[in-house]
N, C-alpha and C positions, 0 to 999 in steps of 0.2 A: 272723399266722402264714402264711408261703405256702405252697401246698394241696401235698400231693404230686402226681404227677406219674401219670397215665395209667399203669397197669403193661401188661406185653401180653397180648394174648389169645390163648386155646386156641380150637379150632373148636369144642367143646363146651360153653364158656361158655355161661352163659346169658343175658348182656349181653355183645353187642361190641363194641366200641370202636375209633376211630382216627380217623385225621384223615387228609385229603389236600388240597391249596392251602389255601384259606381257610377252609375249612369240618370241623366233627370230626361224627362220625356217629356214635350209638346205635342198634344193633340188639338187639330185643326177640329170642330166640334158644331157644325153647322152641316151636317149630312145631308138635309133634306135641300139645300143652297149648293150642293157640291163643295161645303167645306169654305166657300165664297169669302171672300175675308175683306173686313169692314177695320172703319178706323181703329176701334176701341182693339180688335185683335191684334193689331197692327202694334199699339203700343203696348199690350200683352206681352208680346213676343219679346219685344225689346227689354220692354221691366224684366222678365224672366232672365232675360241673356245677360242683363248687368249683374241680376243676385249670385248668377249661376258661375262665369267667367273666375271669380275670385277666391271659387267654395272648393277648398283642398276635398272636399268630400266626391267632388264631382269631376270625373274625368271623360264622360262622353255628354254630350246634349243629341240627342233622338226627336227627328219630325217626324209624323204621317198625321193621315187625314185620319176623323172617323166616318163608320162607313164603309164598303165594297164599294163604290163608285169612283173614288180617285181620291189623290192629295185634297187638292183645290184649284178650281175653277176658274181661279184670278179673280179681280178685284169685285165689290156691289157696284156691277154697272147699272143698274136700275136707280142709285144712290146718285150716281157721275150724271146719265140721264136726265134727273130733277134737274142737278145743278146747272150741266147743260143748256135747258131750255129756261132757266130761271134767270141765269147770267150769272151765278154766284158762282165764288171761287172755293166753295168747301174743300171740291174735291182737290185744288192744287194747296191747300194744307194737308188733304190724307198723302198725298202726292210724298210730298216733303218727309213725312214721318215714314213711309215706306219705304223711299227711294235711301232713305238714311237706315233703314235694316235693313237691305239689299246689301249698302256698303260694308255693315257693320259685321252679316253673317260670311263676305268674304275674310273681312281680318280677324275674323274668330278665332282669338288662344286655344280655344278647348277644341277637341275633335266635335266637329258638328257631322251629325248623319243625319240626311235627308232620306225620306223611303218615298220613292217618286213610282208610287202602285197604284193603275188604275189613269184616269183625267189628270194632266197637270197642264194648265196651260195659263200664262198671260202673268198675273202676279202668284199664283203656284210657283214658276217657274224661279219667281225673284226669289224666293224662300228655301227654294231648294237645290236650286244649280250652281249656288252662288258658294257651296258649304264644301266642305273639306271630304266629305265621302257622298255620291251621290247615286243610289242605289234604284236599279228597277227593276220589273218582274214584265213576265208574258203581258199583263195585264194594261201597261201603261203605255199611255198617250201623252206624249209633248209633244206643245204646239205656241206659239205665241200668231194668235187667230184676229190680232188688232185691223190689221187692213177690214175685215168682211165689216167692224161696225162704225169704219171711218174713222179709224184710231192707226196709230201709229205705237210697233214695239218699242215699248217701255221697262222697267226694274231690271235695268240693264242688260236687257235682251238682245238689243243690236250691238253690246260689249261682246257677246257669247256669238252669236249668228255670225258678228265679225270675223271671229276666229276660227270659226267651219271649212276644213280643207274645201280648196278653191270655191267654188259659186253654192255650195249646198246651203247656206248659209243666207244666202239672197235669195235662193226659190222659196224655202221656208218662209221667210219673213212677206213678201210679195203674196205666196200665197194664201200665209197660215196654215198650212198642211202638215198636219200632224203625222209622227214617227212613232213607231215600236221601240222595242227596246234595242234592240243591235246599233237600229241608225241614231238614236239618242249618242247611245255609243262613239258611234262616228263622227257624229256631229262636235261631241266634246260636251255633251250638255249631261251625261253622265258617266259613271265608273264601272260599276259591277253593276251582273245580272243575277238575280239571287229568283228562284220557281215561288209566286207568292204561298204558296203551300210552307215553303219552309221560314215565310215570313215571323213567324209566333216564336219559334224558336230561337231565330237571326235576332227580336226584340229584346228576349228574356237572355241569351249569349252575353248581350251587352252591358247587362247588368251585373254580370259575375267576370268578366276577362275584358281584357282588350279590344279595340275595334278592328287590328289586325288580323285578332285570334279569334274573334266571332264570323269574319269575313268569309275565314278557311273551311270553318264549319258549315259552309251558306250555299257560298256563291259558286255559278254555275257557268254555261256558256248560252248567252240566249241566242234563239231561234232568229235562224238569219233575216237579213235587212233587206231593203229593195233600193236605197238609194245609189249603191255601191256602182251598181248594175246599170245605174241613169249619170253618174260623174259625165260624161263625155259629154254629152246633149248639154246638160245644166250646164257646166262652164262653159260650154260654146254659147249657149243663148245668153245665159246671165252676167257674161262677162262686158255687156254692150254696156254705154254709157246712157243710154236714156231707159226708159219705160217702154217709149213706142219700138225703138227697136229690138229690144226685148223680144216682148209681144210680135212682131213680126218677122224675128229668129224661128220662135216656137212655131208659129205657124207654118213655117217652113221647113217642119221637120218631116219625118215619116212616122216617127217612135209616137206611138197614140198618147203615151205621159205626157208627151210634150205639148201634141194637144188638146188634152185634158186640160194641162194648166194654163193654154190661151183662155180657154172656158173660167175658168177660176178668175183670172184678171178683167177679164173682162166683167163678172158682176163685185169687184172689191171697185171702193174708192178711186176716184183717179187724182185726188189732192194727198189720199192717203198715200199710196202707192208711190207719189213722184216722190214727196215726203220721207216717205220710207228708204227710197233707194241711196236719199240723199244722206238721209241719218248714217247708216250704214257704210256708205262709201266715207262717211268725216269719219267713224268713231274709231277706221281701223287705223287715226294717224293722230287719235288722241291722247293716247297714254294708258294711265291707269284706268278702271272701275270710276273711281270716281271723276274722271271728269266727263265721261262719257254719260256718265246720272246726271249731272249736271246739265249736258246736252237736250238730255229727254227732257229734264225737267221745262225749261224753254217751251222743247217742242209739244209738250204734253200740255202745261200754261196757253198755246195756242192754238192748240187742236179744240179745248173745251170751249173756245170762243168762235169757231167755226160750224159752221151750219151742220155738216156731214158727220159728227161724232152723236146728236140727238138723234139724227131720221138713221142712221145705222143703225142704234140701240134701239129704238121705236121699231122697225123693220125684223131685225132678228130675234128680241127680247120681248117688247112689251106687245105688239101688235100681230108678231109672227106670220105676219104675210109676203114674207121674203123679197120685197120689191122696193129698194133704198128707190129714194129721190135725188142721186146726189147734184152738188151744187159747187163747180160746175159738172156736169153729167160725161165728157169727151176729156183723152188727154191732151190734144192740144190747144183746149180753151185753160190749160192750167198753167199759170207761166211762169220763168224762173223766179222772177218778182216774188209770186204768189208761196211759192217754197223757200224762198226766203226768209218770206214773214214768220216762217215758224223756226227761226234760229236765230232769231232777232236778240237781242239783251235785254234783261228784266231788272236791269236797274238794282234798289234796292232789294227787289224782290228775288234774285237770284238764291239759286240752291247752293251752298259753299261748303264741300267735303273737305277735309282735311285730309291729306292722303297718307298713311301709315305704312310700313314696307307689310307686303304681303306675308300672312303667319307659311311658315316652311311646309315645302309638299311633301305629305307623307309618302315614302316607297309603297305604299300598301301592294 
């Protein structure tokens, strides 16, 4: 079936779309949301990438958010929130369709470039670290920040966090601590550092040449990281098999990062967090991308029926009084049982990727 065709866009879309020489371009178009991405974007995105994929005219596809503020922000938790506290499962239908262009932006034929400038965090991250060139400047912040609202990294975060030389990967996730660009670097969640100043020109490059040849023209060496310099501590704490002794590594450190991030654990989730380490610790012996989506998907199906994913949203979002309730409150009133439940099988309702060999890595 050949895809429809590009329709055009209003300046108030929320995805825009177009193309100019070789290249077609996606803008994320909710600035004043941080670019926040809702379901109708979501299948945006997707429509655009079938029309696009097939179209001898197009040889790059180009993300950024609009805006100075960042990509995007990740998913309408305000949207998940309602659903949340209403008991509805909307949100594990936008779930489904995002977690399915997570998949779909890994196996993308066409060179995909992500421009990950400014805020990217949570489902930002699924849109753009998933793609064949993943670009950032001084400016950018990755983070997948799900612990703080009793949520659990999802758009196959804990695929990527997995793959984080030794433990960087599970402080990240545990604490939601967001990186520059070096340690984005590091971490594996991007590629090149390009100075956002020379971002207008790095856009317009790629519509006349290659994404090789626009790269040379661009990219820079970014300003160094801080995680490099914490490797030691991280894998010695994070290398522990629980939560609690985790947390009681750090505390036992001298290096003030370490703790700092007792501090951080201590006000995230504790069903999140156990949850967390478990996802993490399965997805690095799952395989591909997709069956590790598949994993979330579960977990993510079981988070929106647990208490702690509402009073987080409520807490940091809607009420902004930074004082969760969570339920239960201590980690050892959370028990294996309990994180269990959130890897349980969903029956029919299962998420079911088809997994396709990964499109070839460019030398870039």
């Amino acid at each position: 079936m050949t895809p429809e065709p590009v329709p055009p866009n209003t300046p108030d879309d929320p995805v825009l779309l177009r193309t100019e020489g070789r290249a077609a371009y996606l803008t994320l178009n909710r600035p004043r949301a941080l670019n926040a991405l809702t379901h109708t974007m979501v299948r945006t995105i997707a429509d655009a990438l079938d029309a696009w994929e097939d179209d001898p005219s197009v040889d790059t596809v180009v993300i950024s958010g609009a805006g100075e503020r960042g990509l995007c922000a990740g998913g309408d938790i305000r949207a998940i929130h309602a659903d949340a506290r209403a008991g509805t499962m909307g949100s594990a239908d936008f779930w489904r369709d995002e977690y399915r262009l997570n998949a779909r932006i890994a196996r993308y034929r066409t060179p995909y470039v992500a421009v990950m400038d400014g805020i990217v965090m949570g489902g930002g991250v699924g849109v753009s670290a998933h793609g064949t060139v993943r670009v950032v400047t001084e400016r950018s912040r990755v983070a997948m920040p799900e612990t703080g609202i009793g949520f659990v990294p999802d758009v196959g975060g804990t695929y990527l966090l997995g793959l984080a030389p030794g433990e960087l990967g599970t402080h990240l996730a545990l604490t939601g601590a967001a990186v520059g660009a070096a340690d984005a670097q590091l971490c594996g969640l991007a590629d090149h550092f390009v100075p956002s100043s020379a971002l207008p020109a790095f856009l317009a490059d790629l519509a006349l040449m290659p994404v090789r040849e626009a790269l040379s023209r661009s990219v820079g060496e970014a300003p160094s990281g801080e995680l490099a310099a914490h490797r030691q501590w991280i894998d010695e704490c994070y290398g522990a098999d629980t939560v609690e002794e985790i947390v009681e590594r750090l505390a036992a450190r001298d290096e003030p990062a370490a703790r700092a991030s007792v501090t951080s654990l201590m006000e995230k989730s504790p069903t999140a967090l156990k949850v967390t380490l478990a996802a993490l610790r399965r997805a690095r012996g799952l395989g591909p991308l997709e069956n590790v989506l598949e994993q979330e998907y579960r977990v993510s199906c079981a988070a929106l029926g647990h208490p702690d994913l509402a009073e987080g949203i409520r807490a940091q979002v809607v009420d902004k009084d930074r004082a969760p309730r969570w339920t239960p409150a201590t980690f050892v009133e959370v028990t294996a049982t309990d994180v269990e439940r959130f890897f349980a099988p969903l029956g029919d309702r299962e998420l079911r990727l088809a997994t396709a060999p990964l499109t070839q890595e460019v030398p870039w």
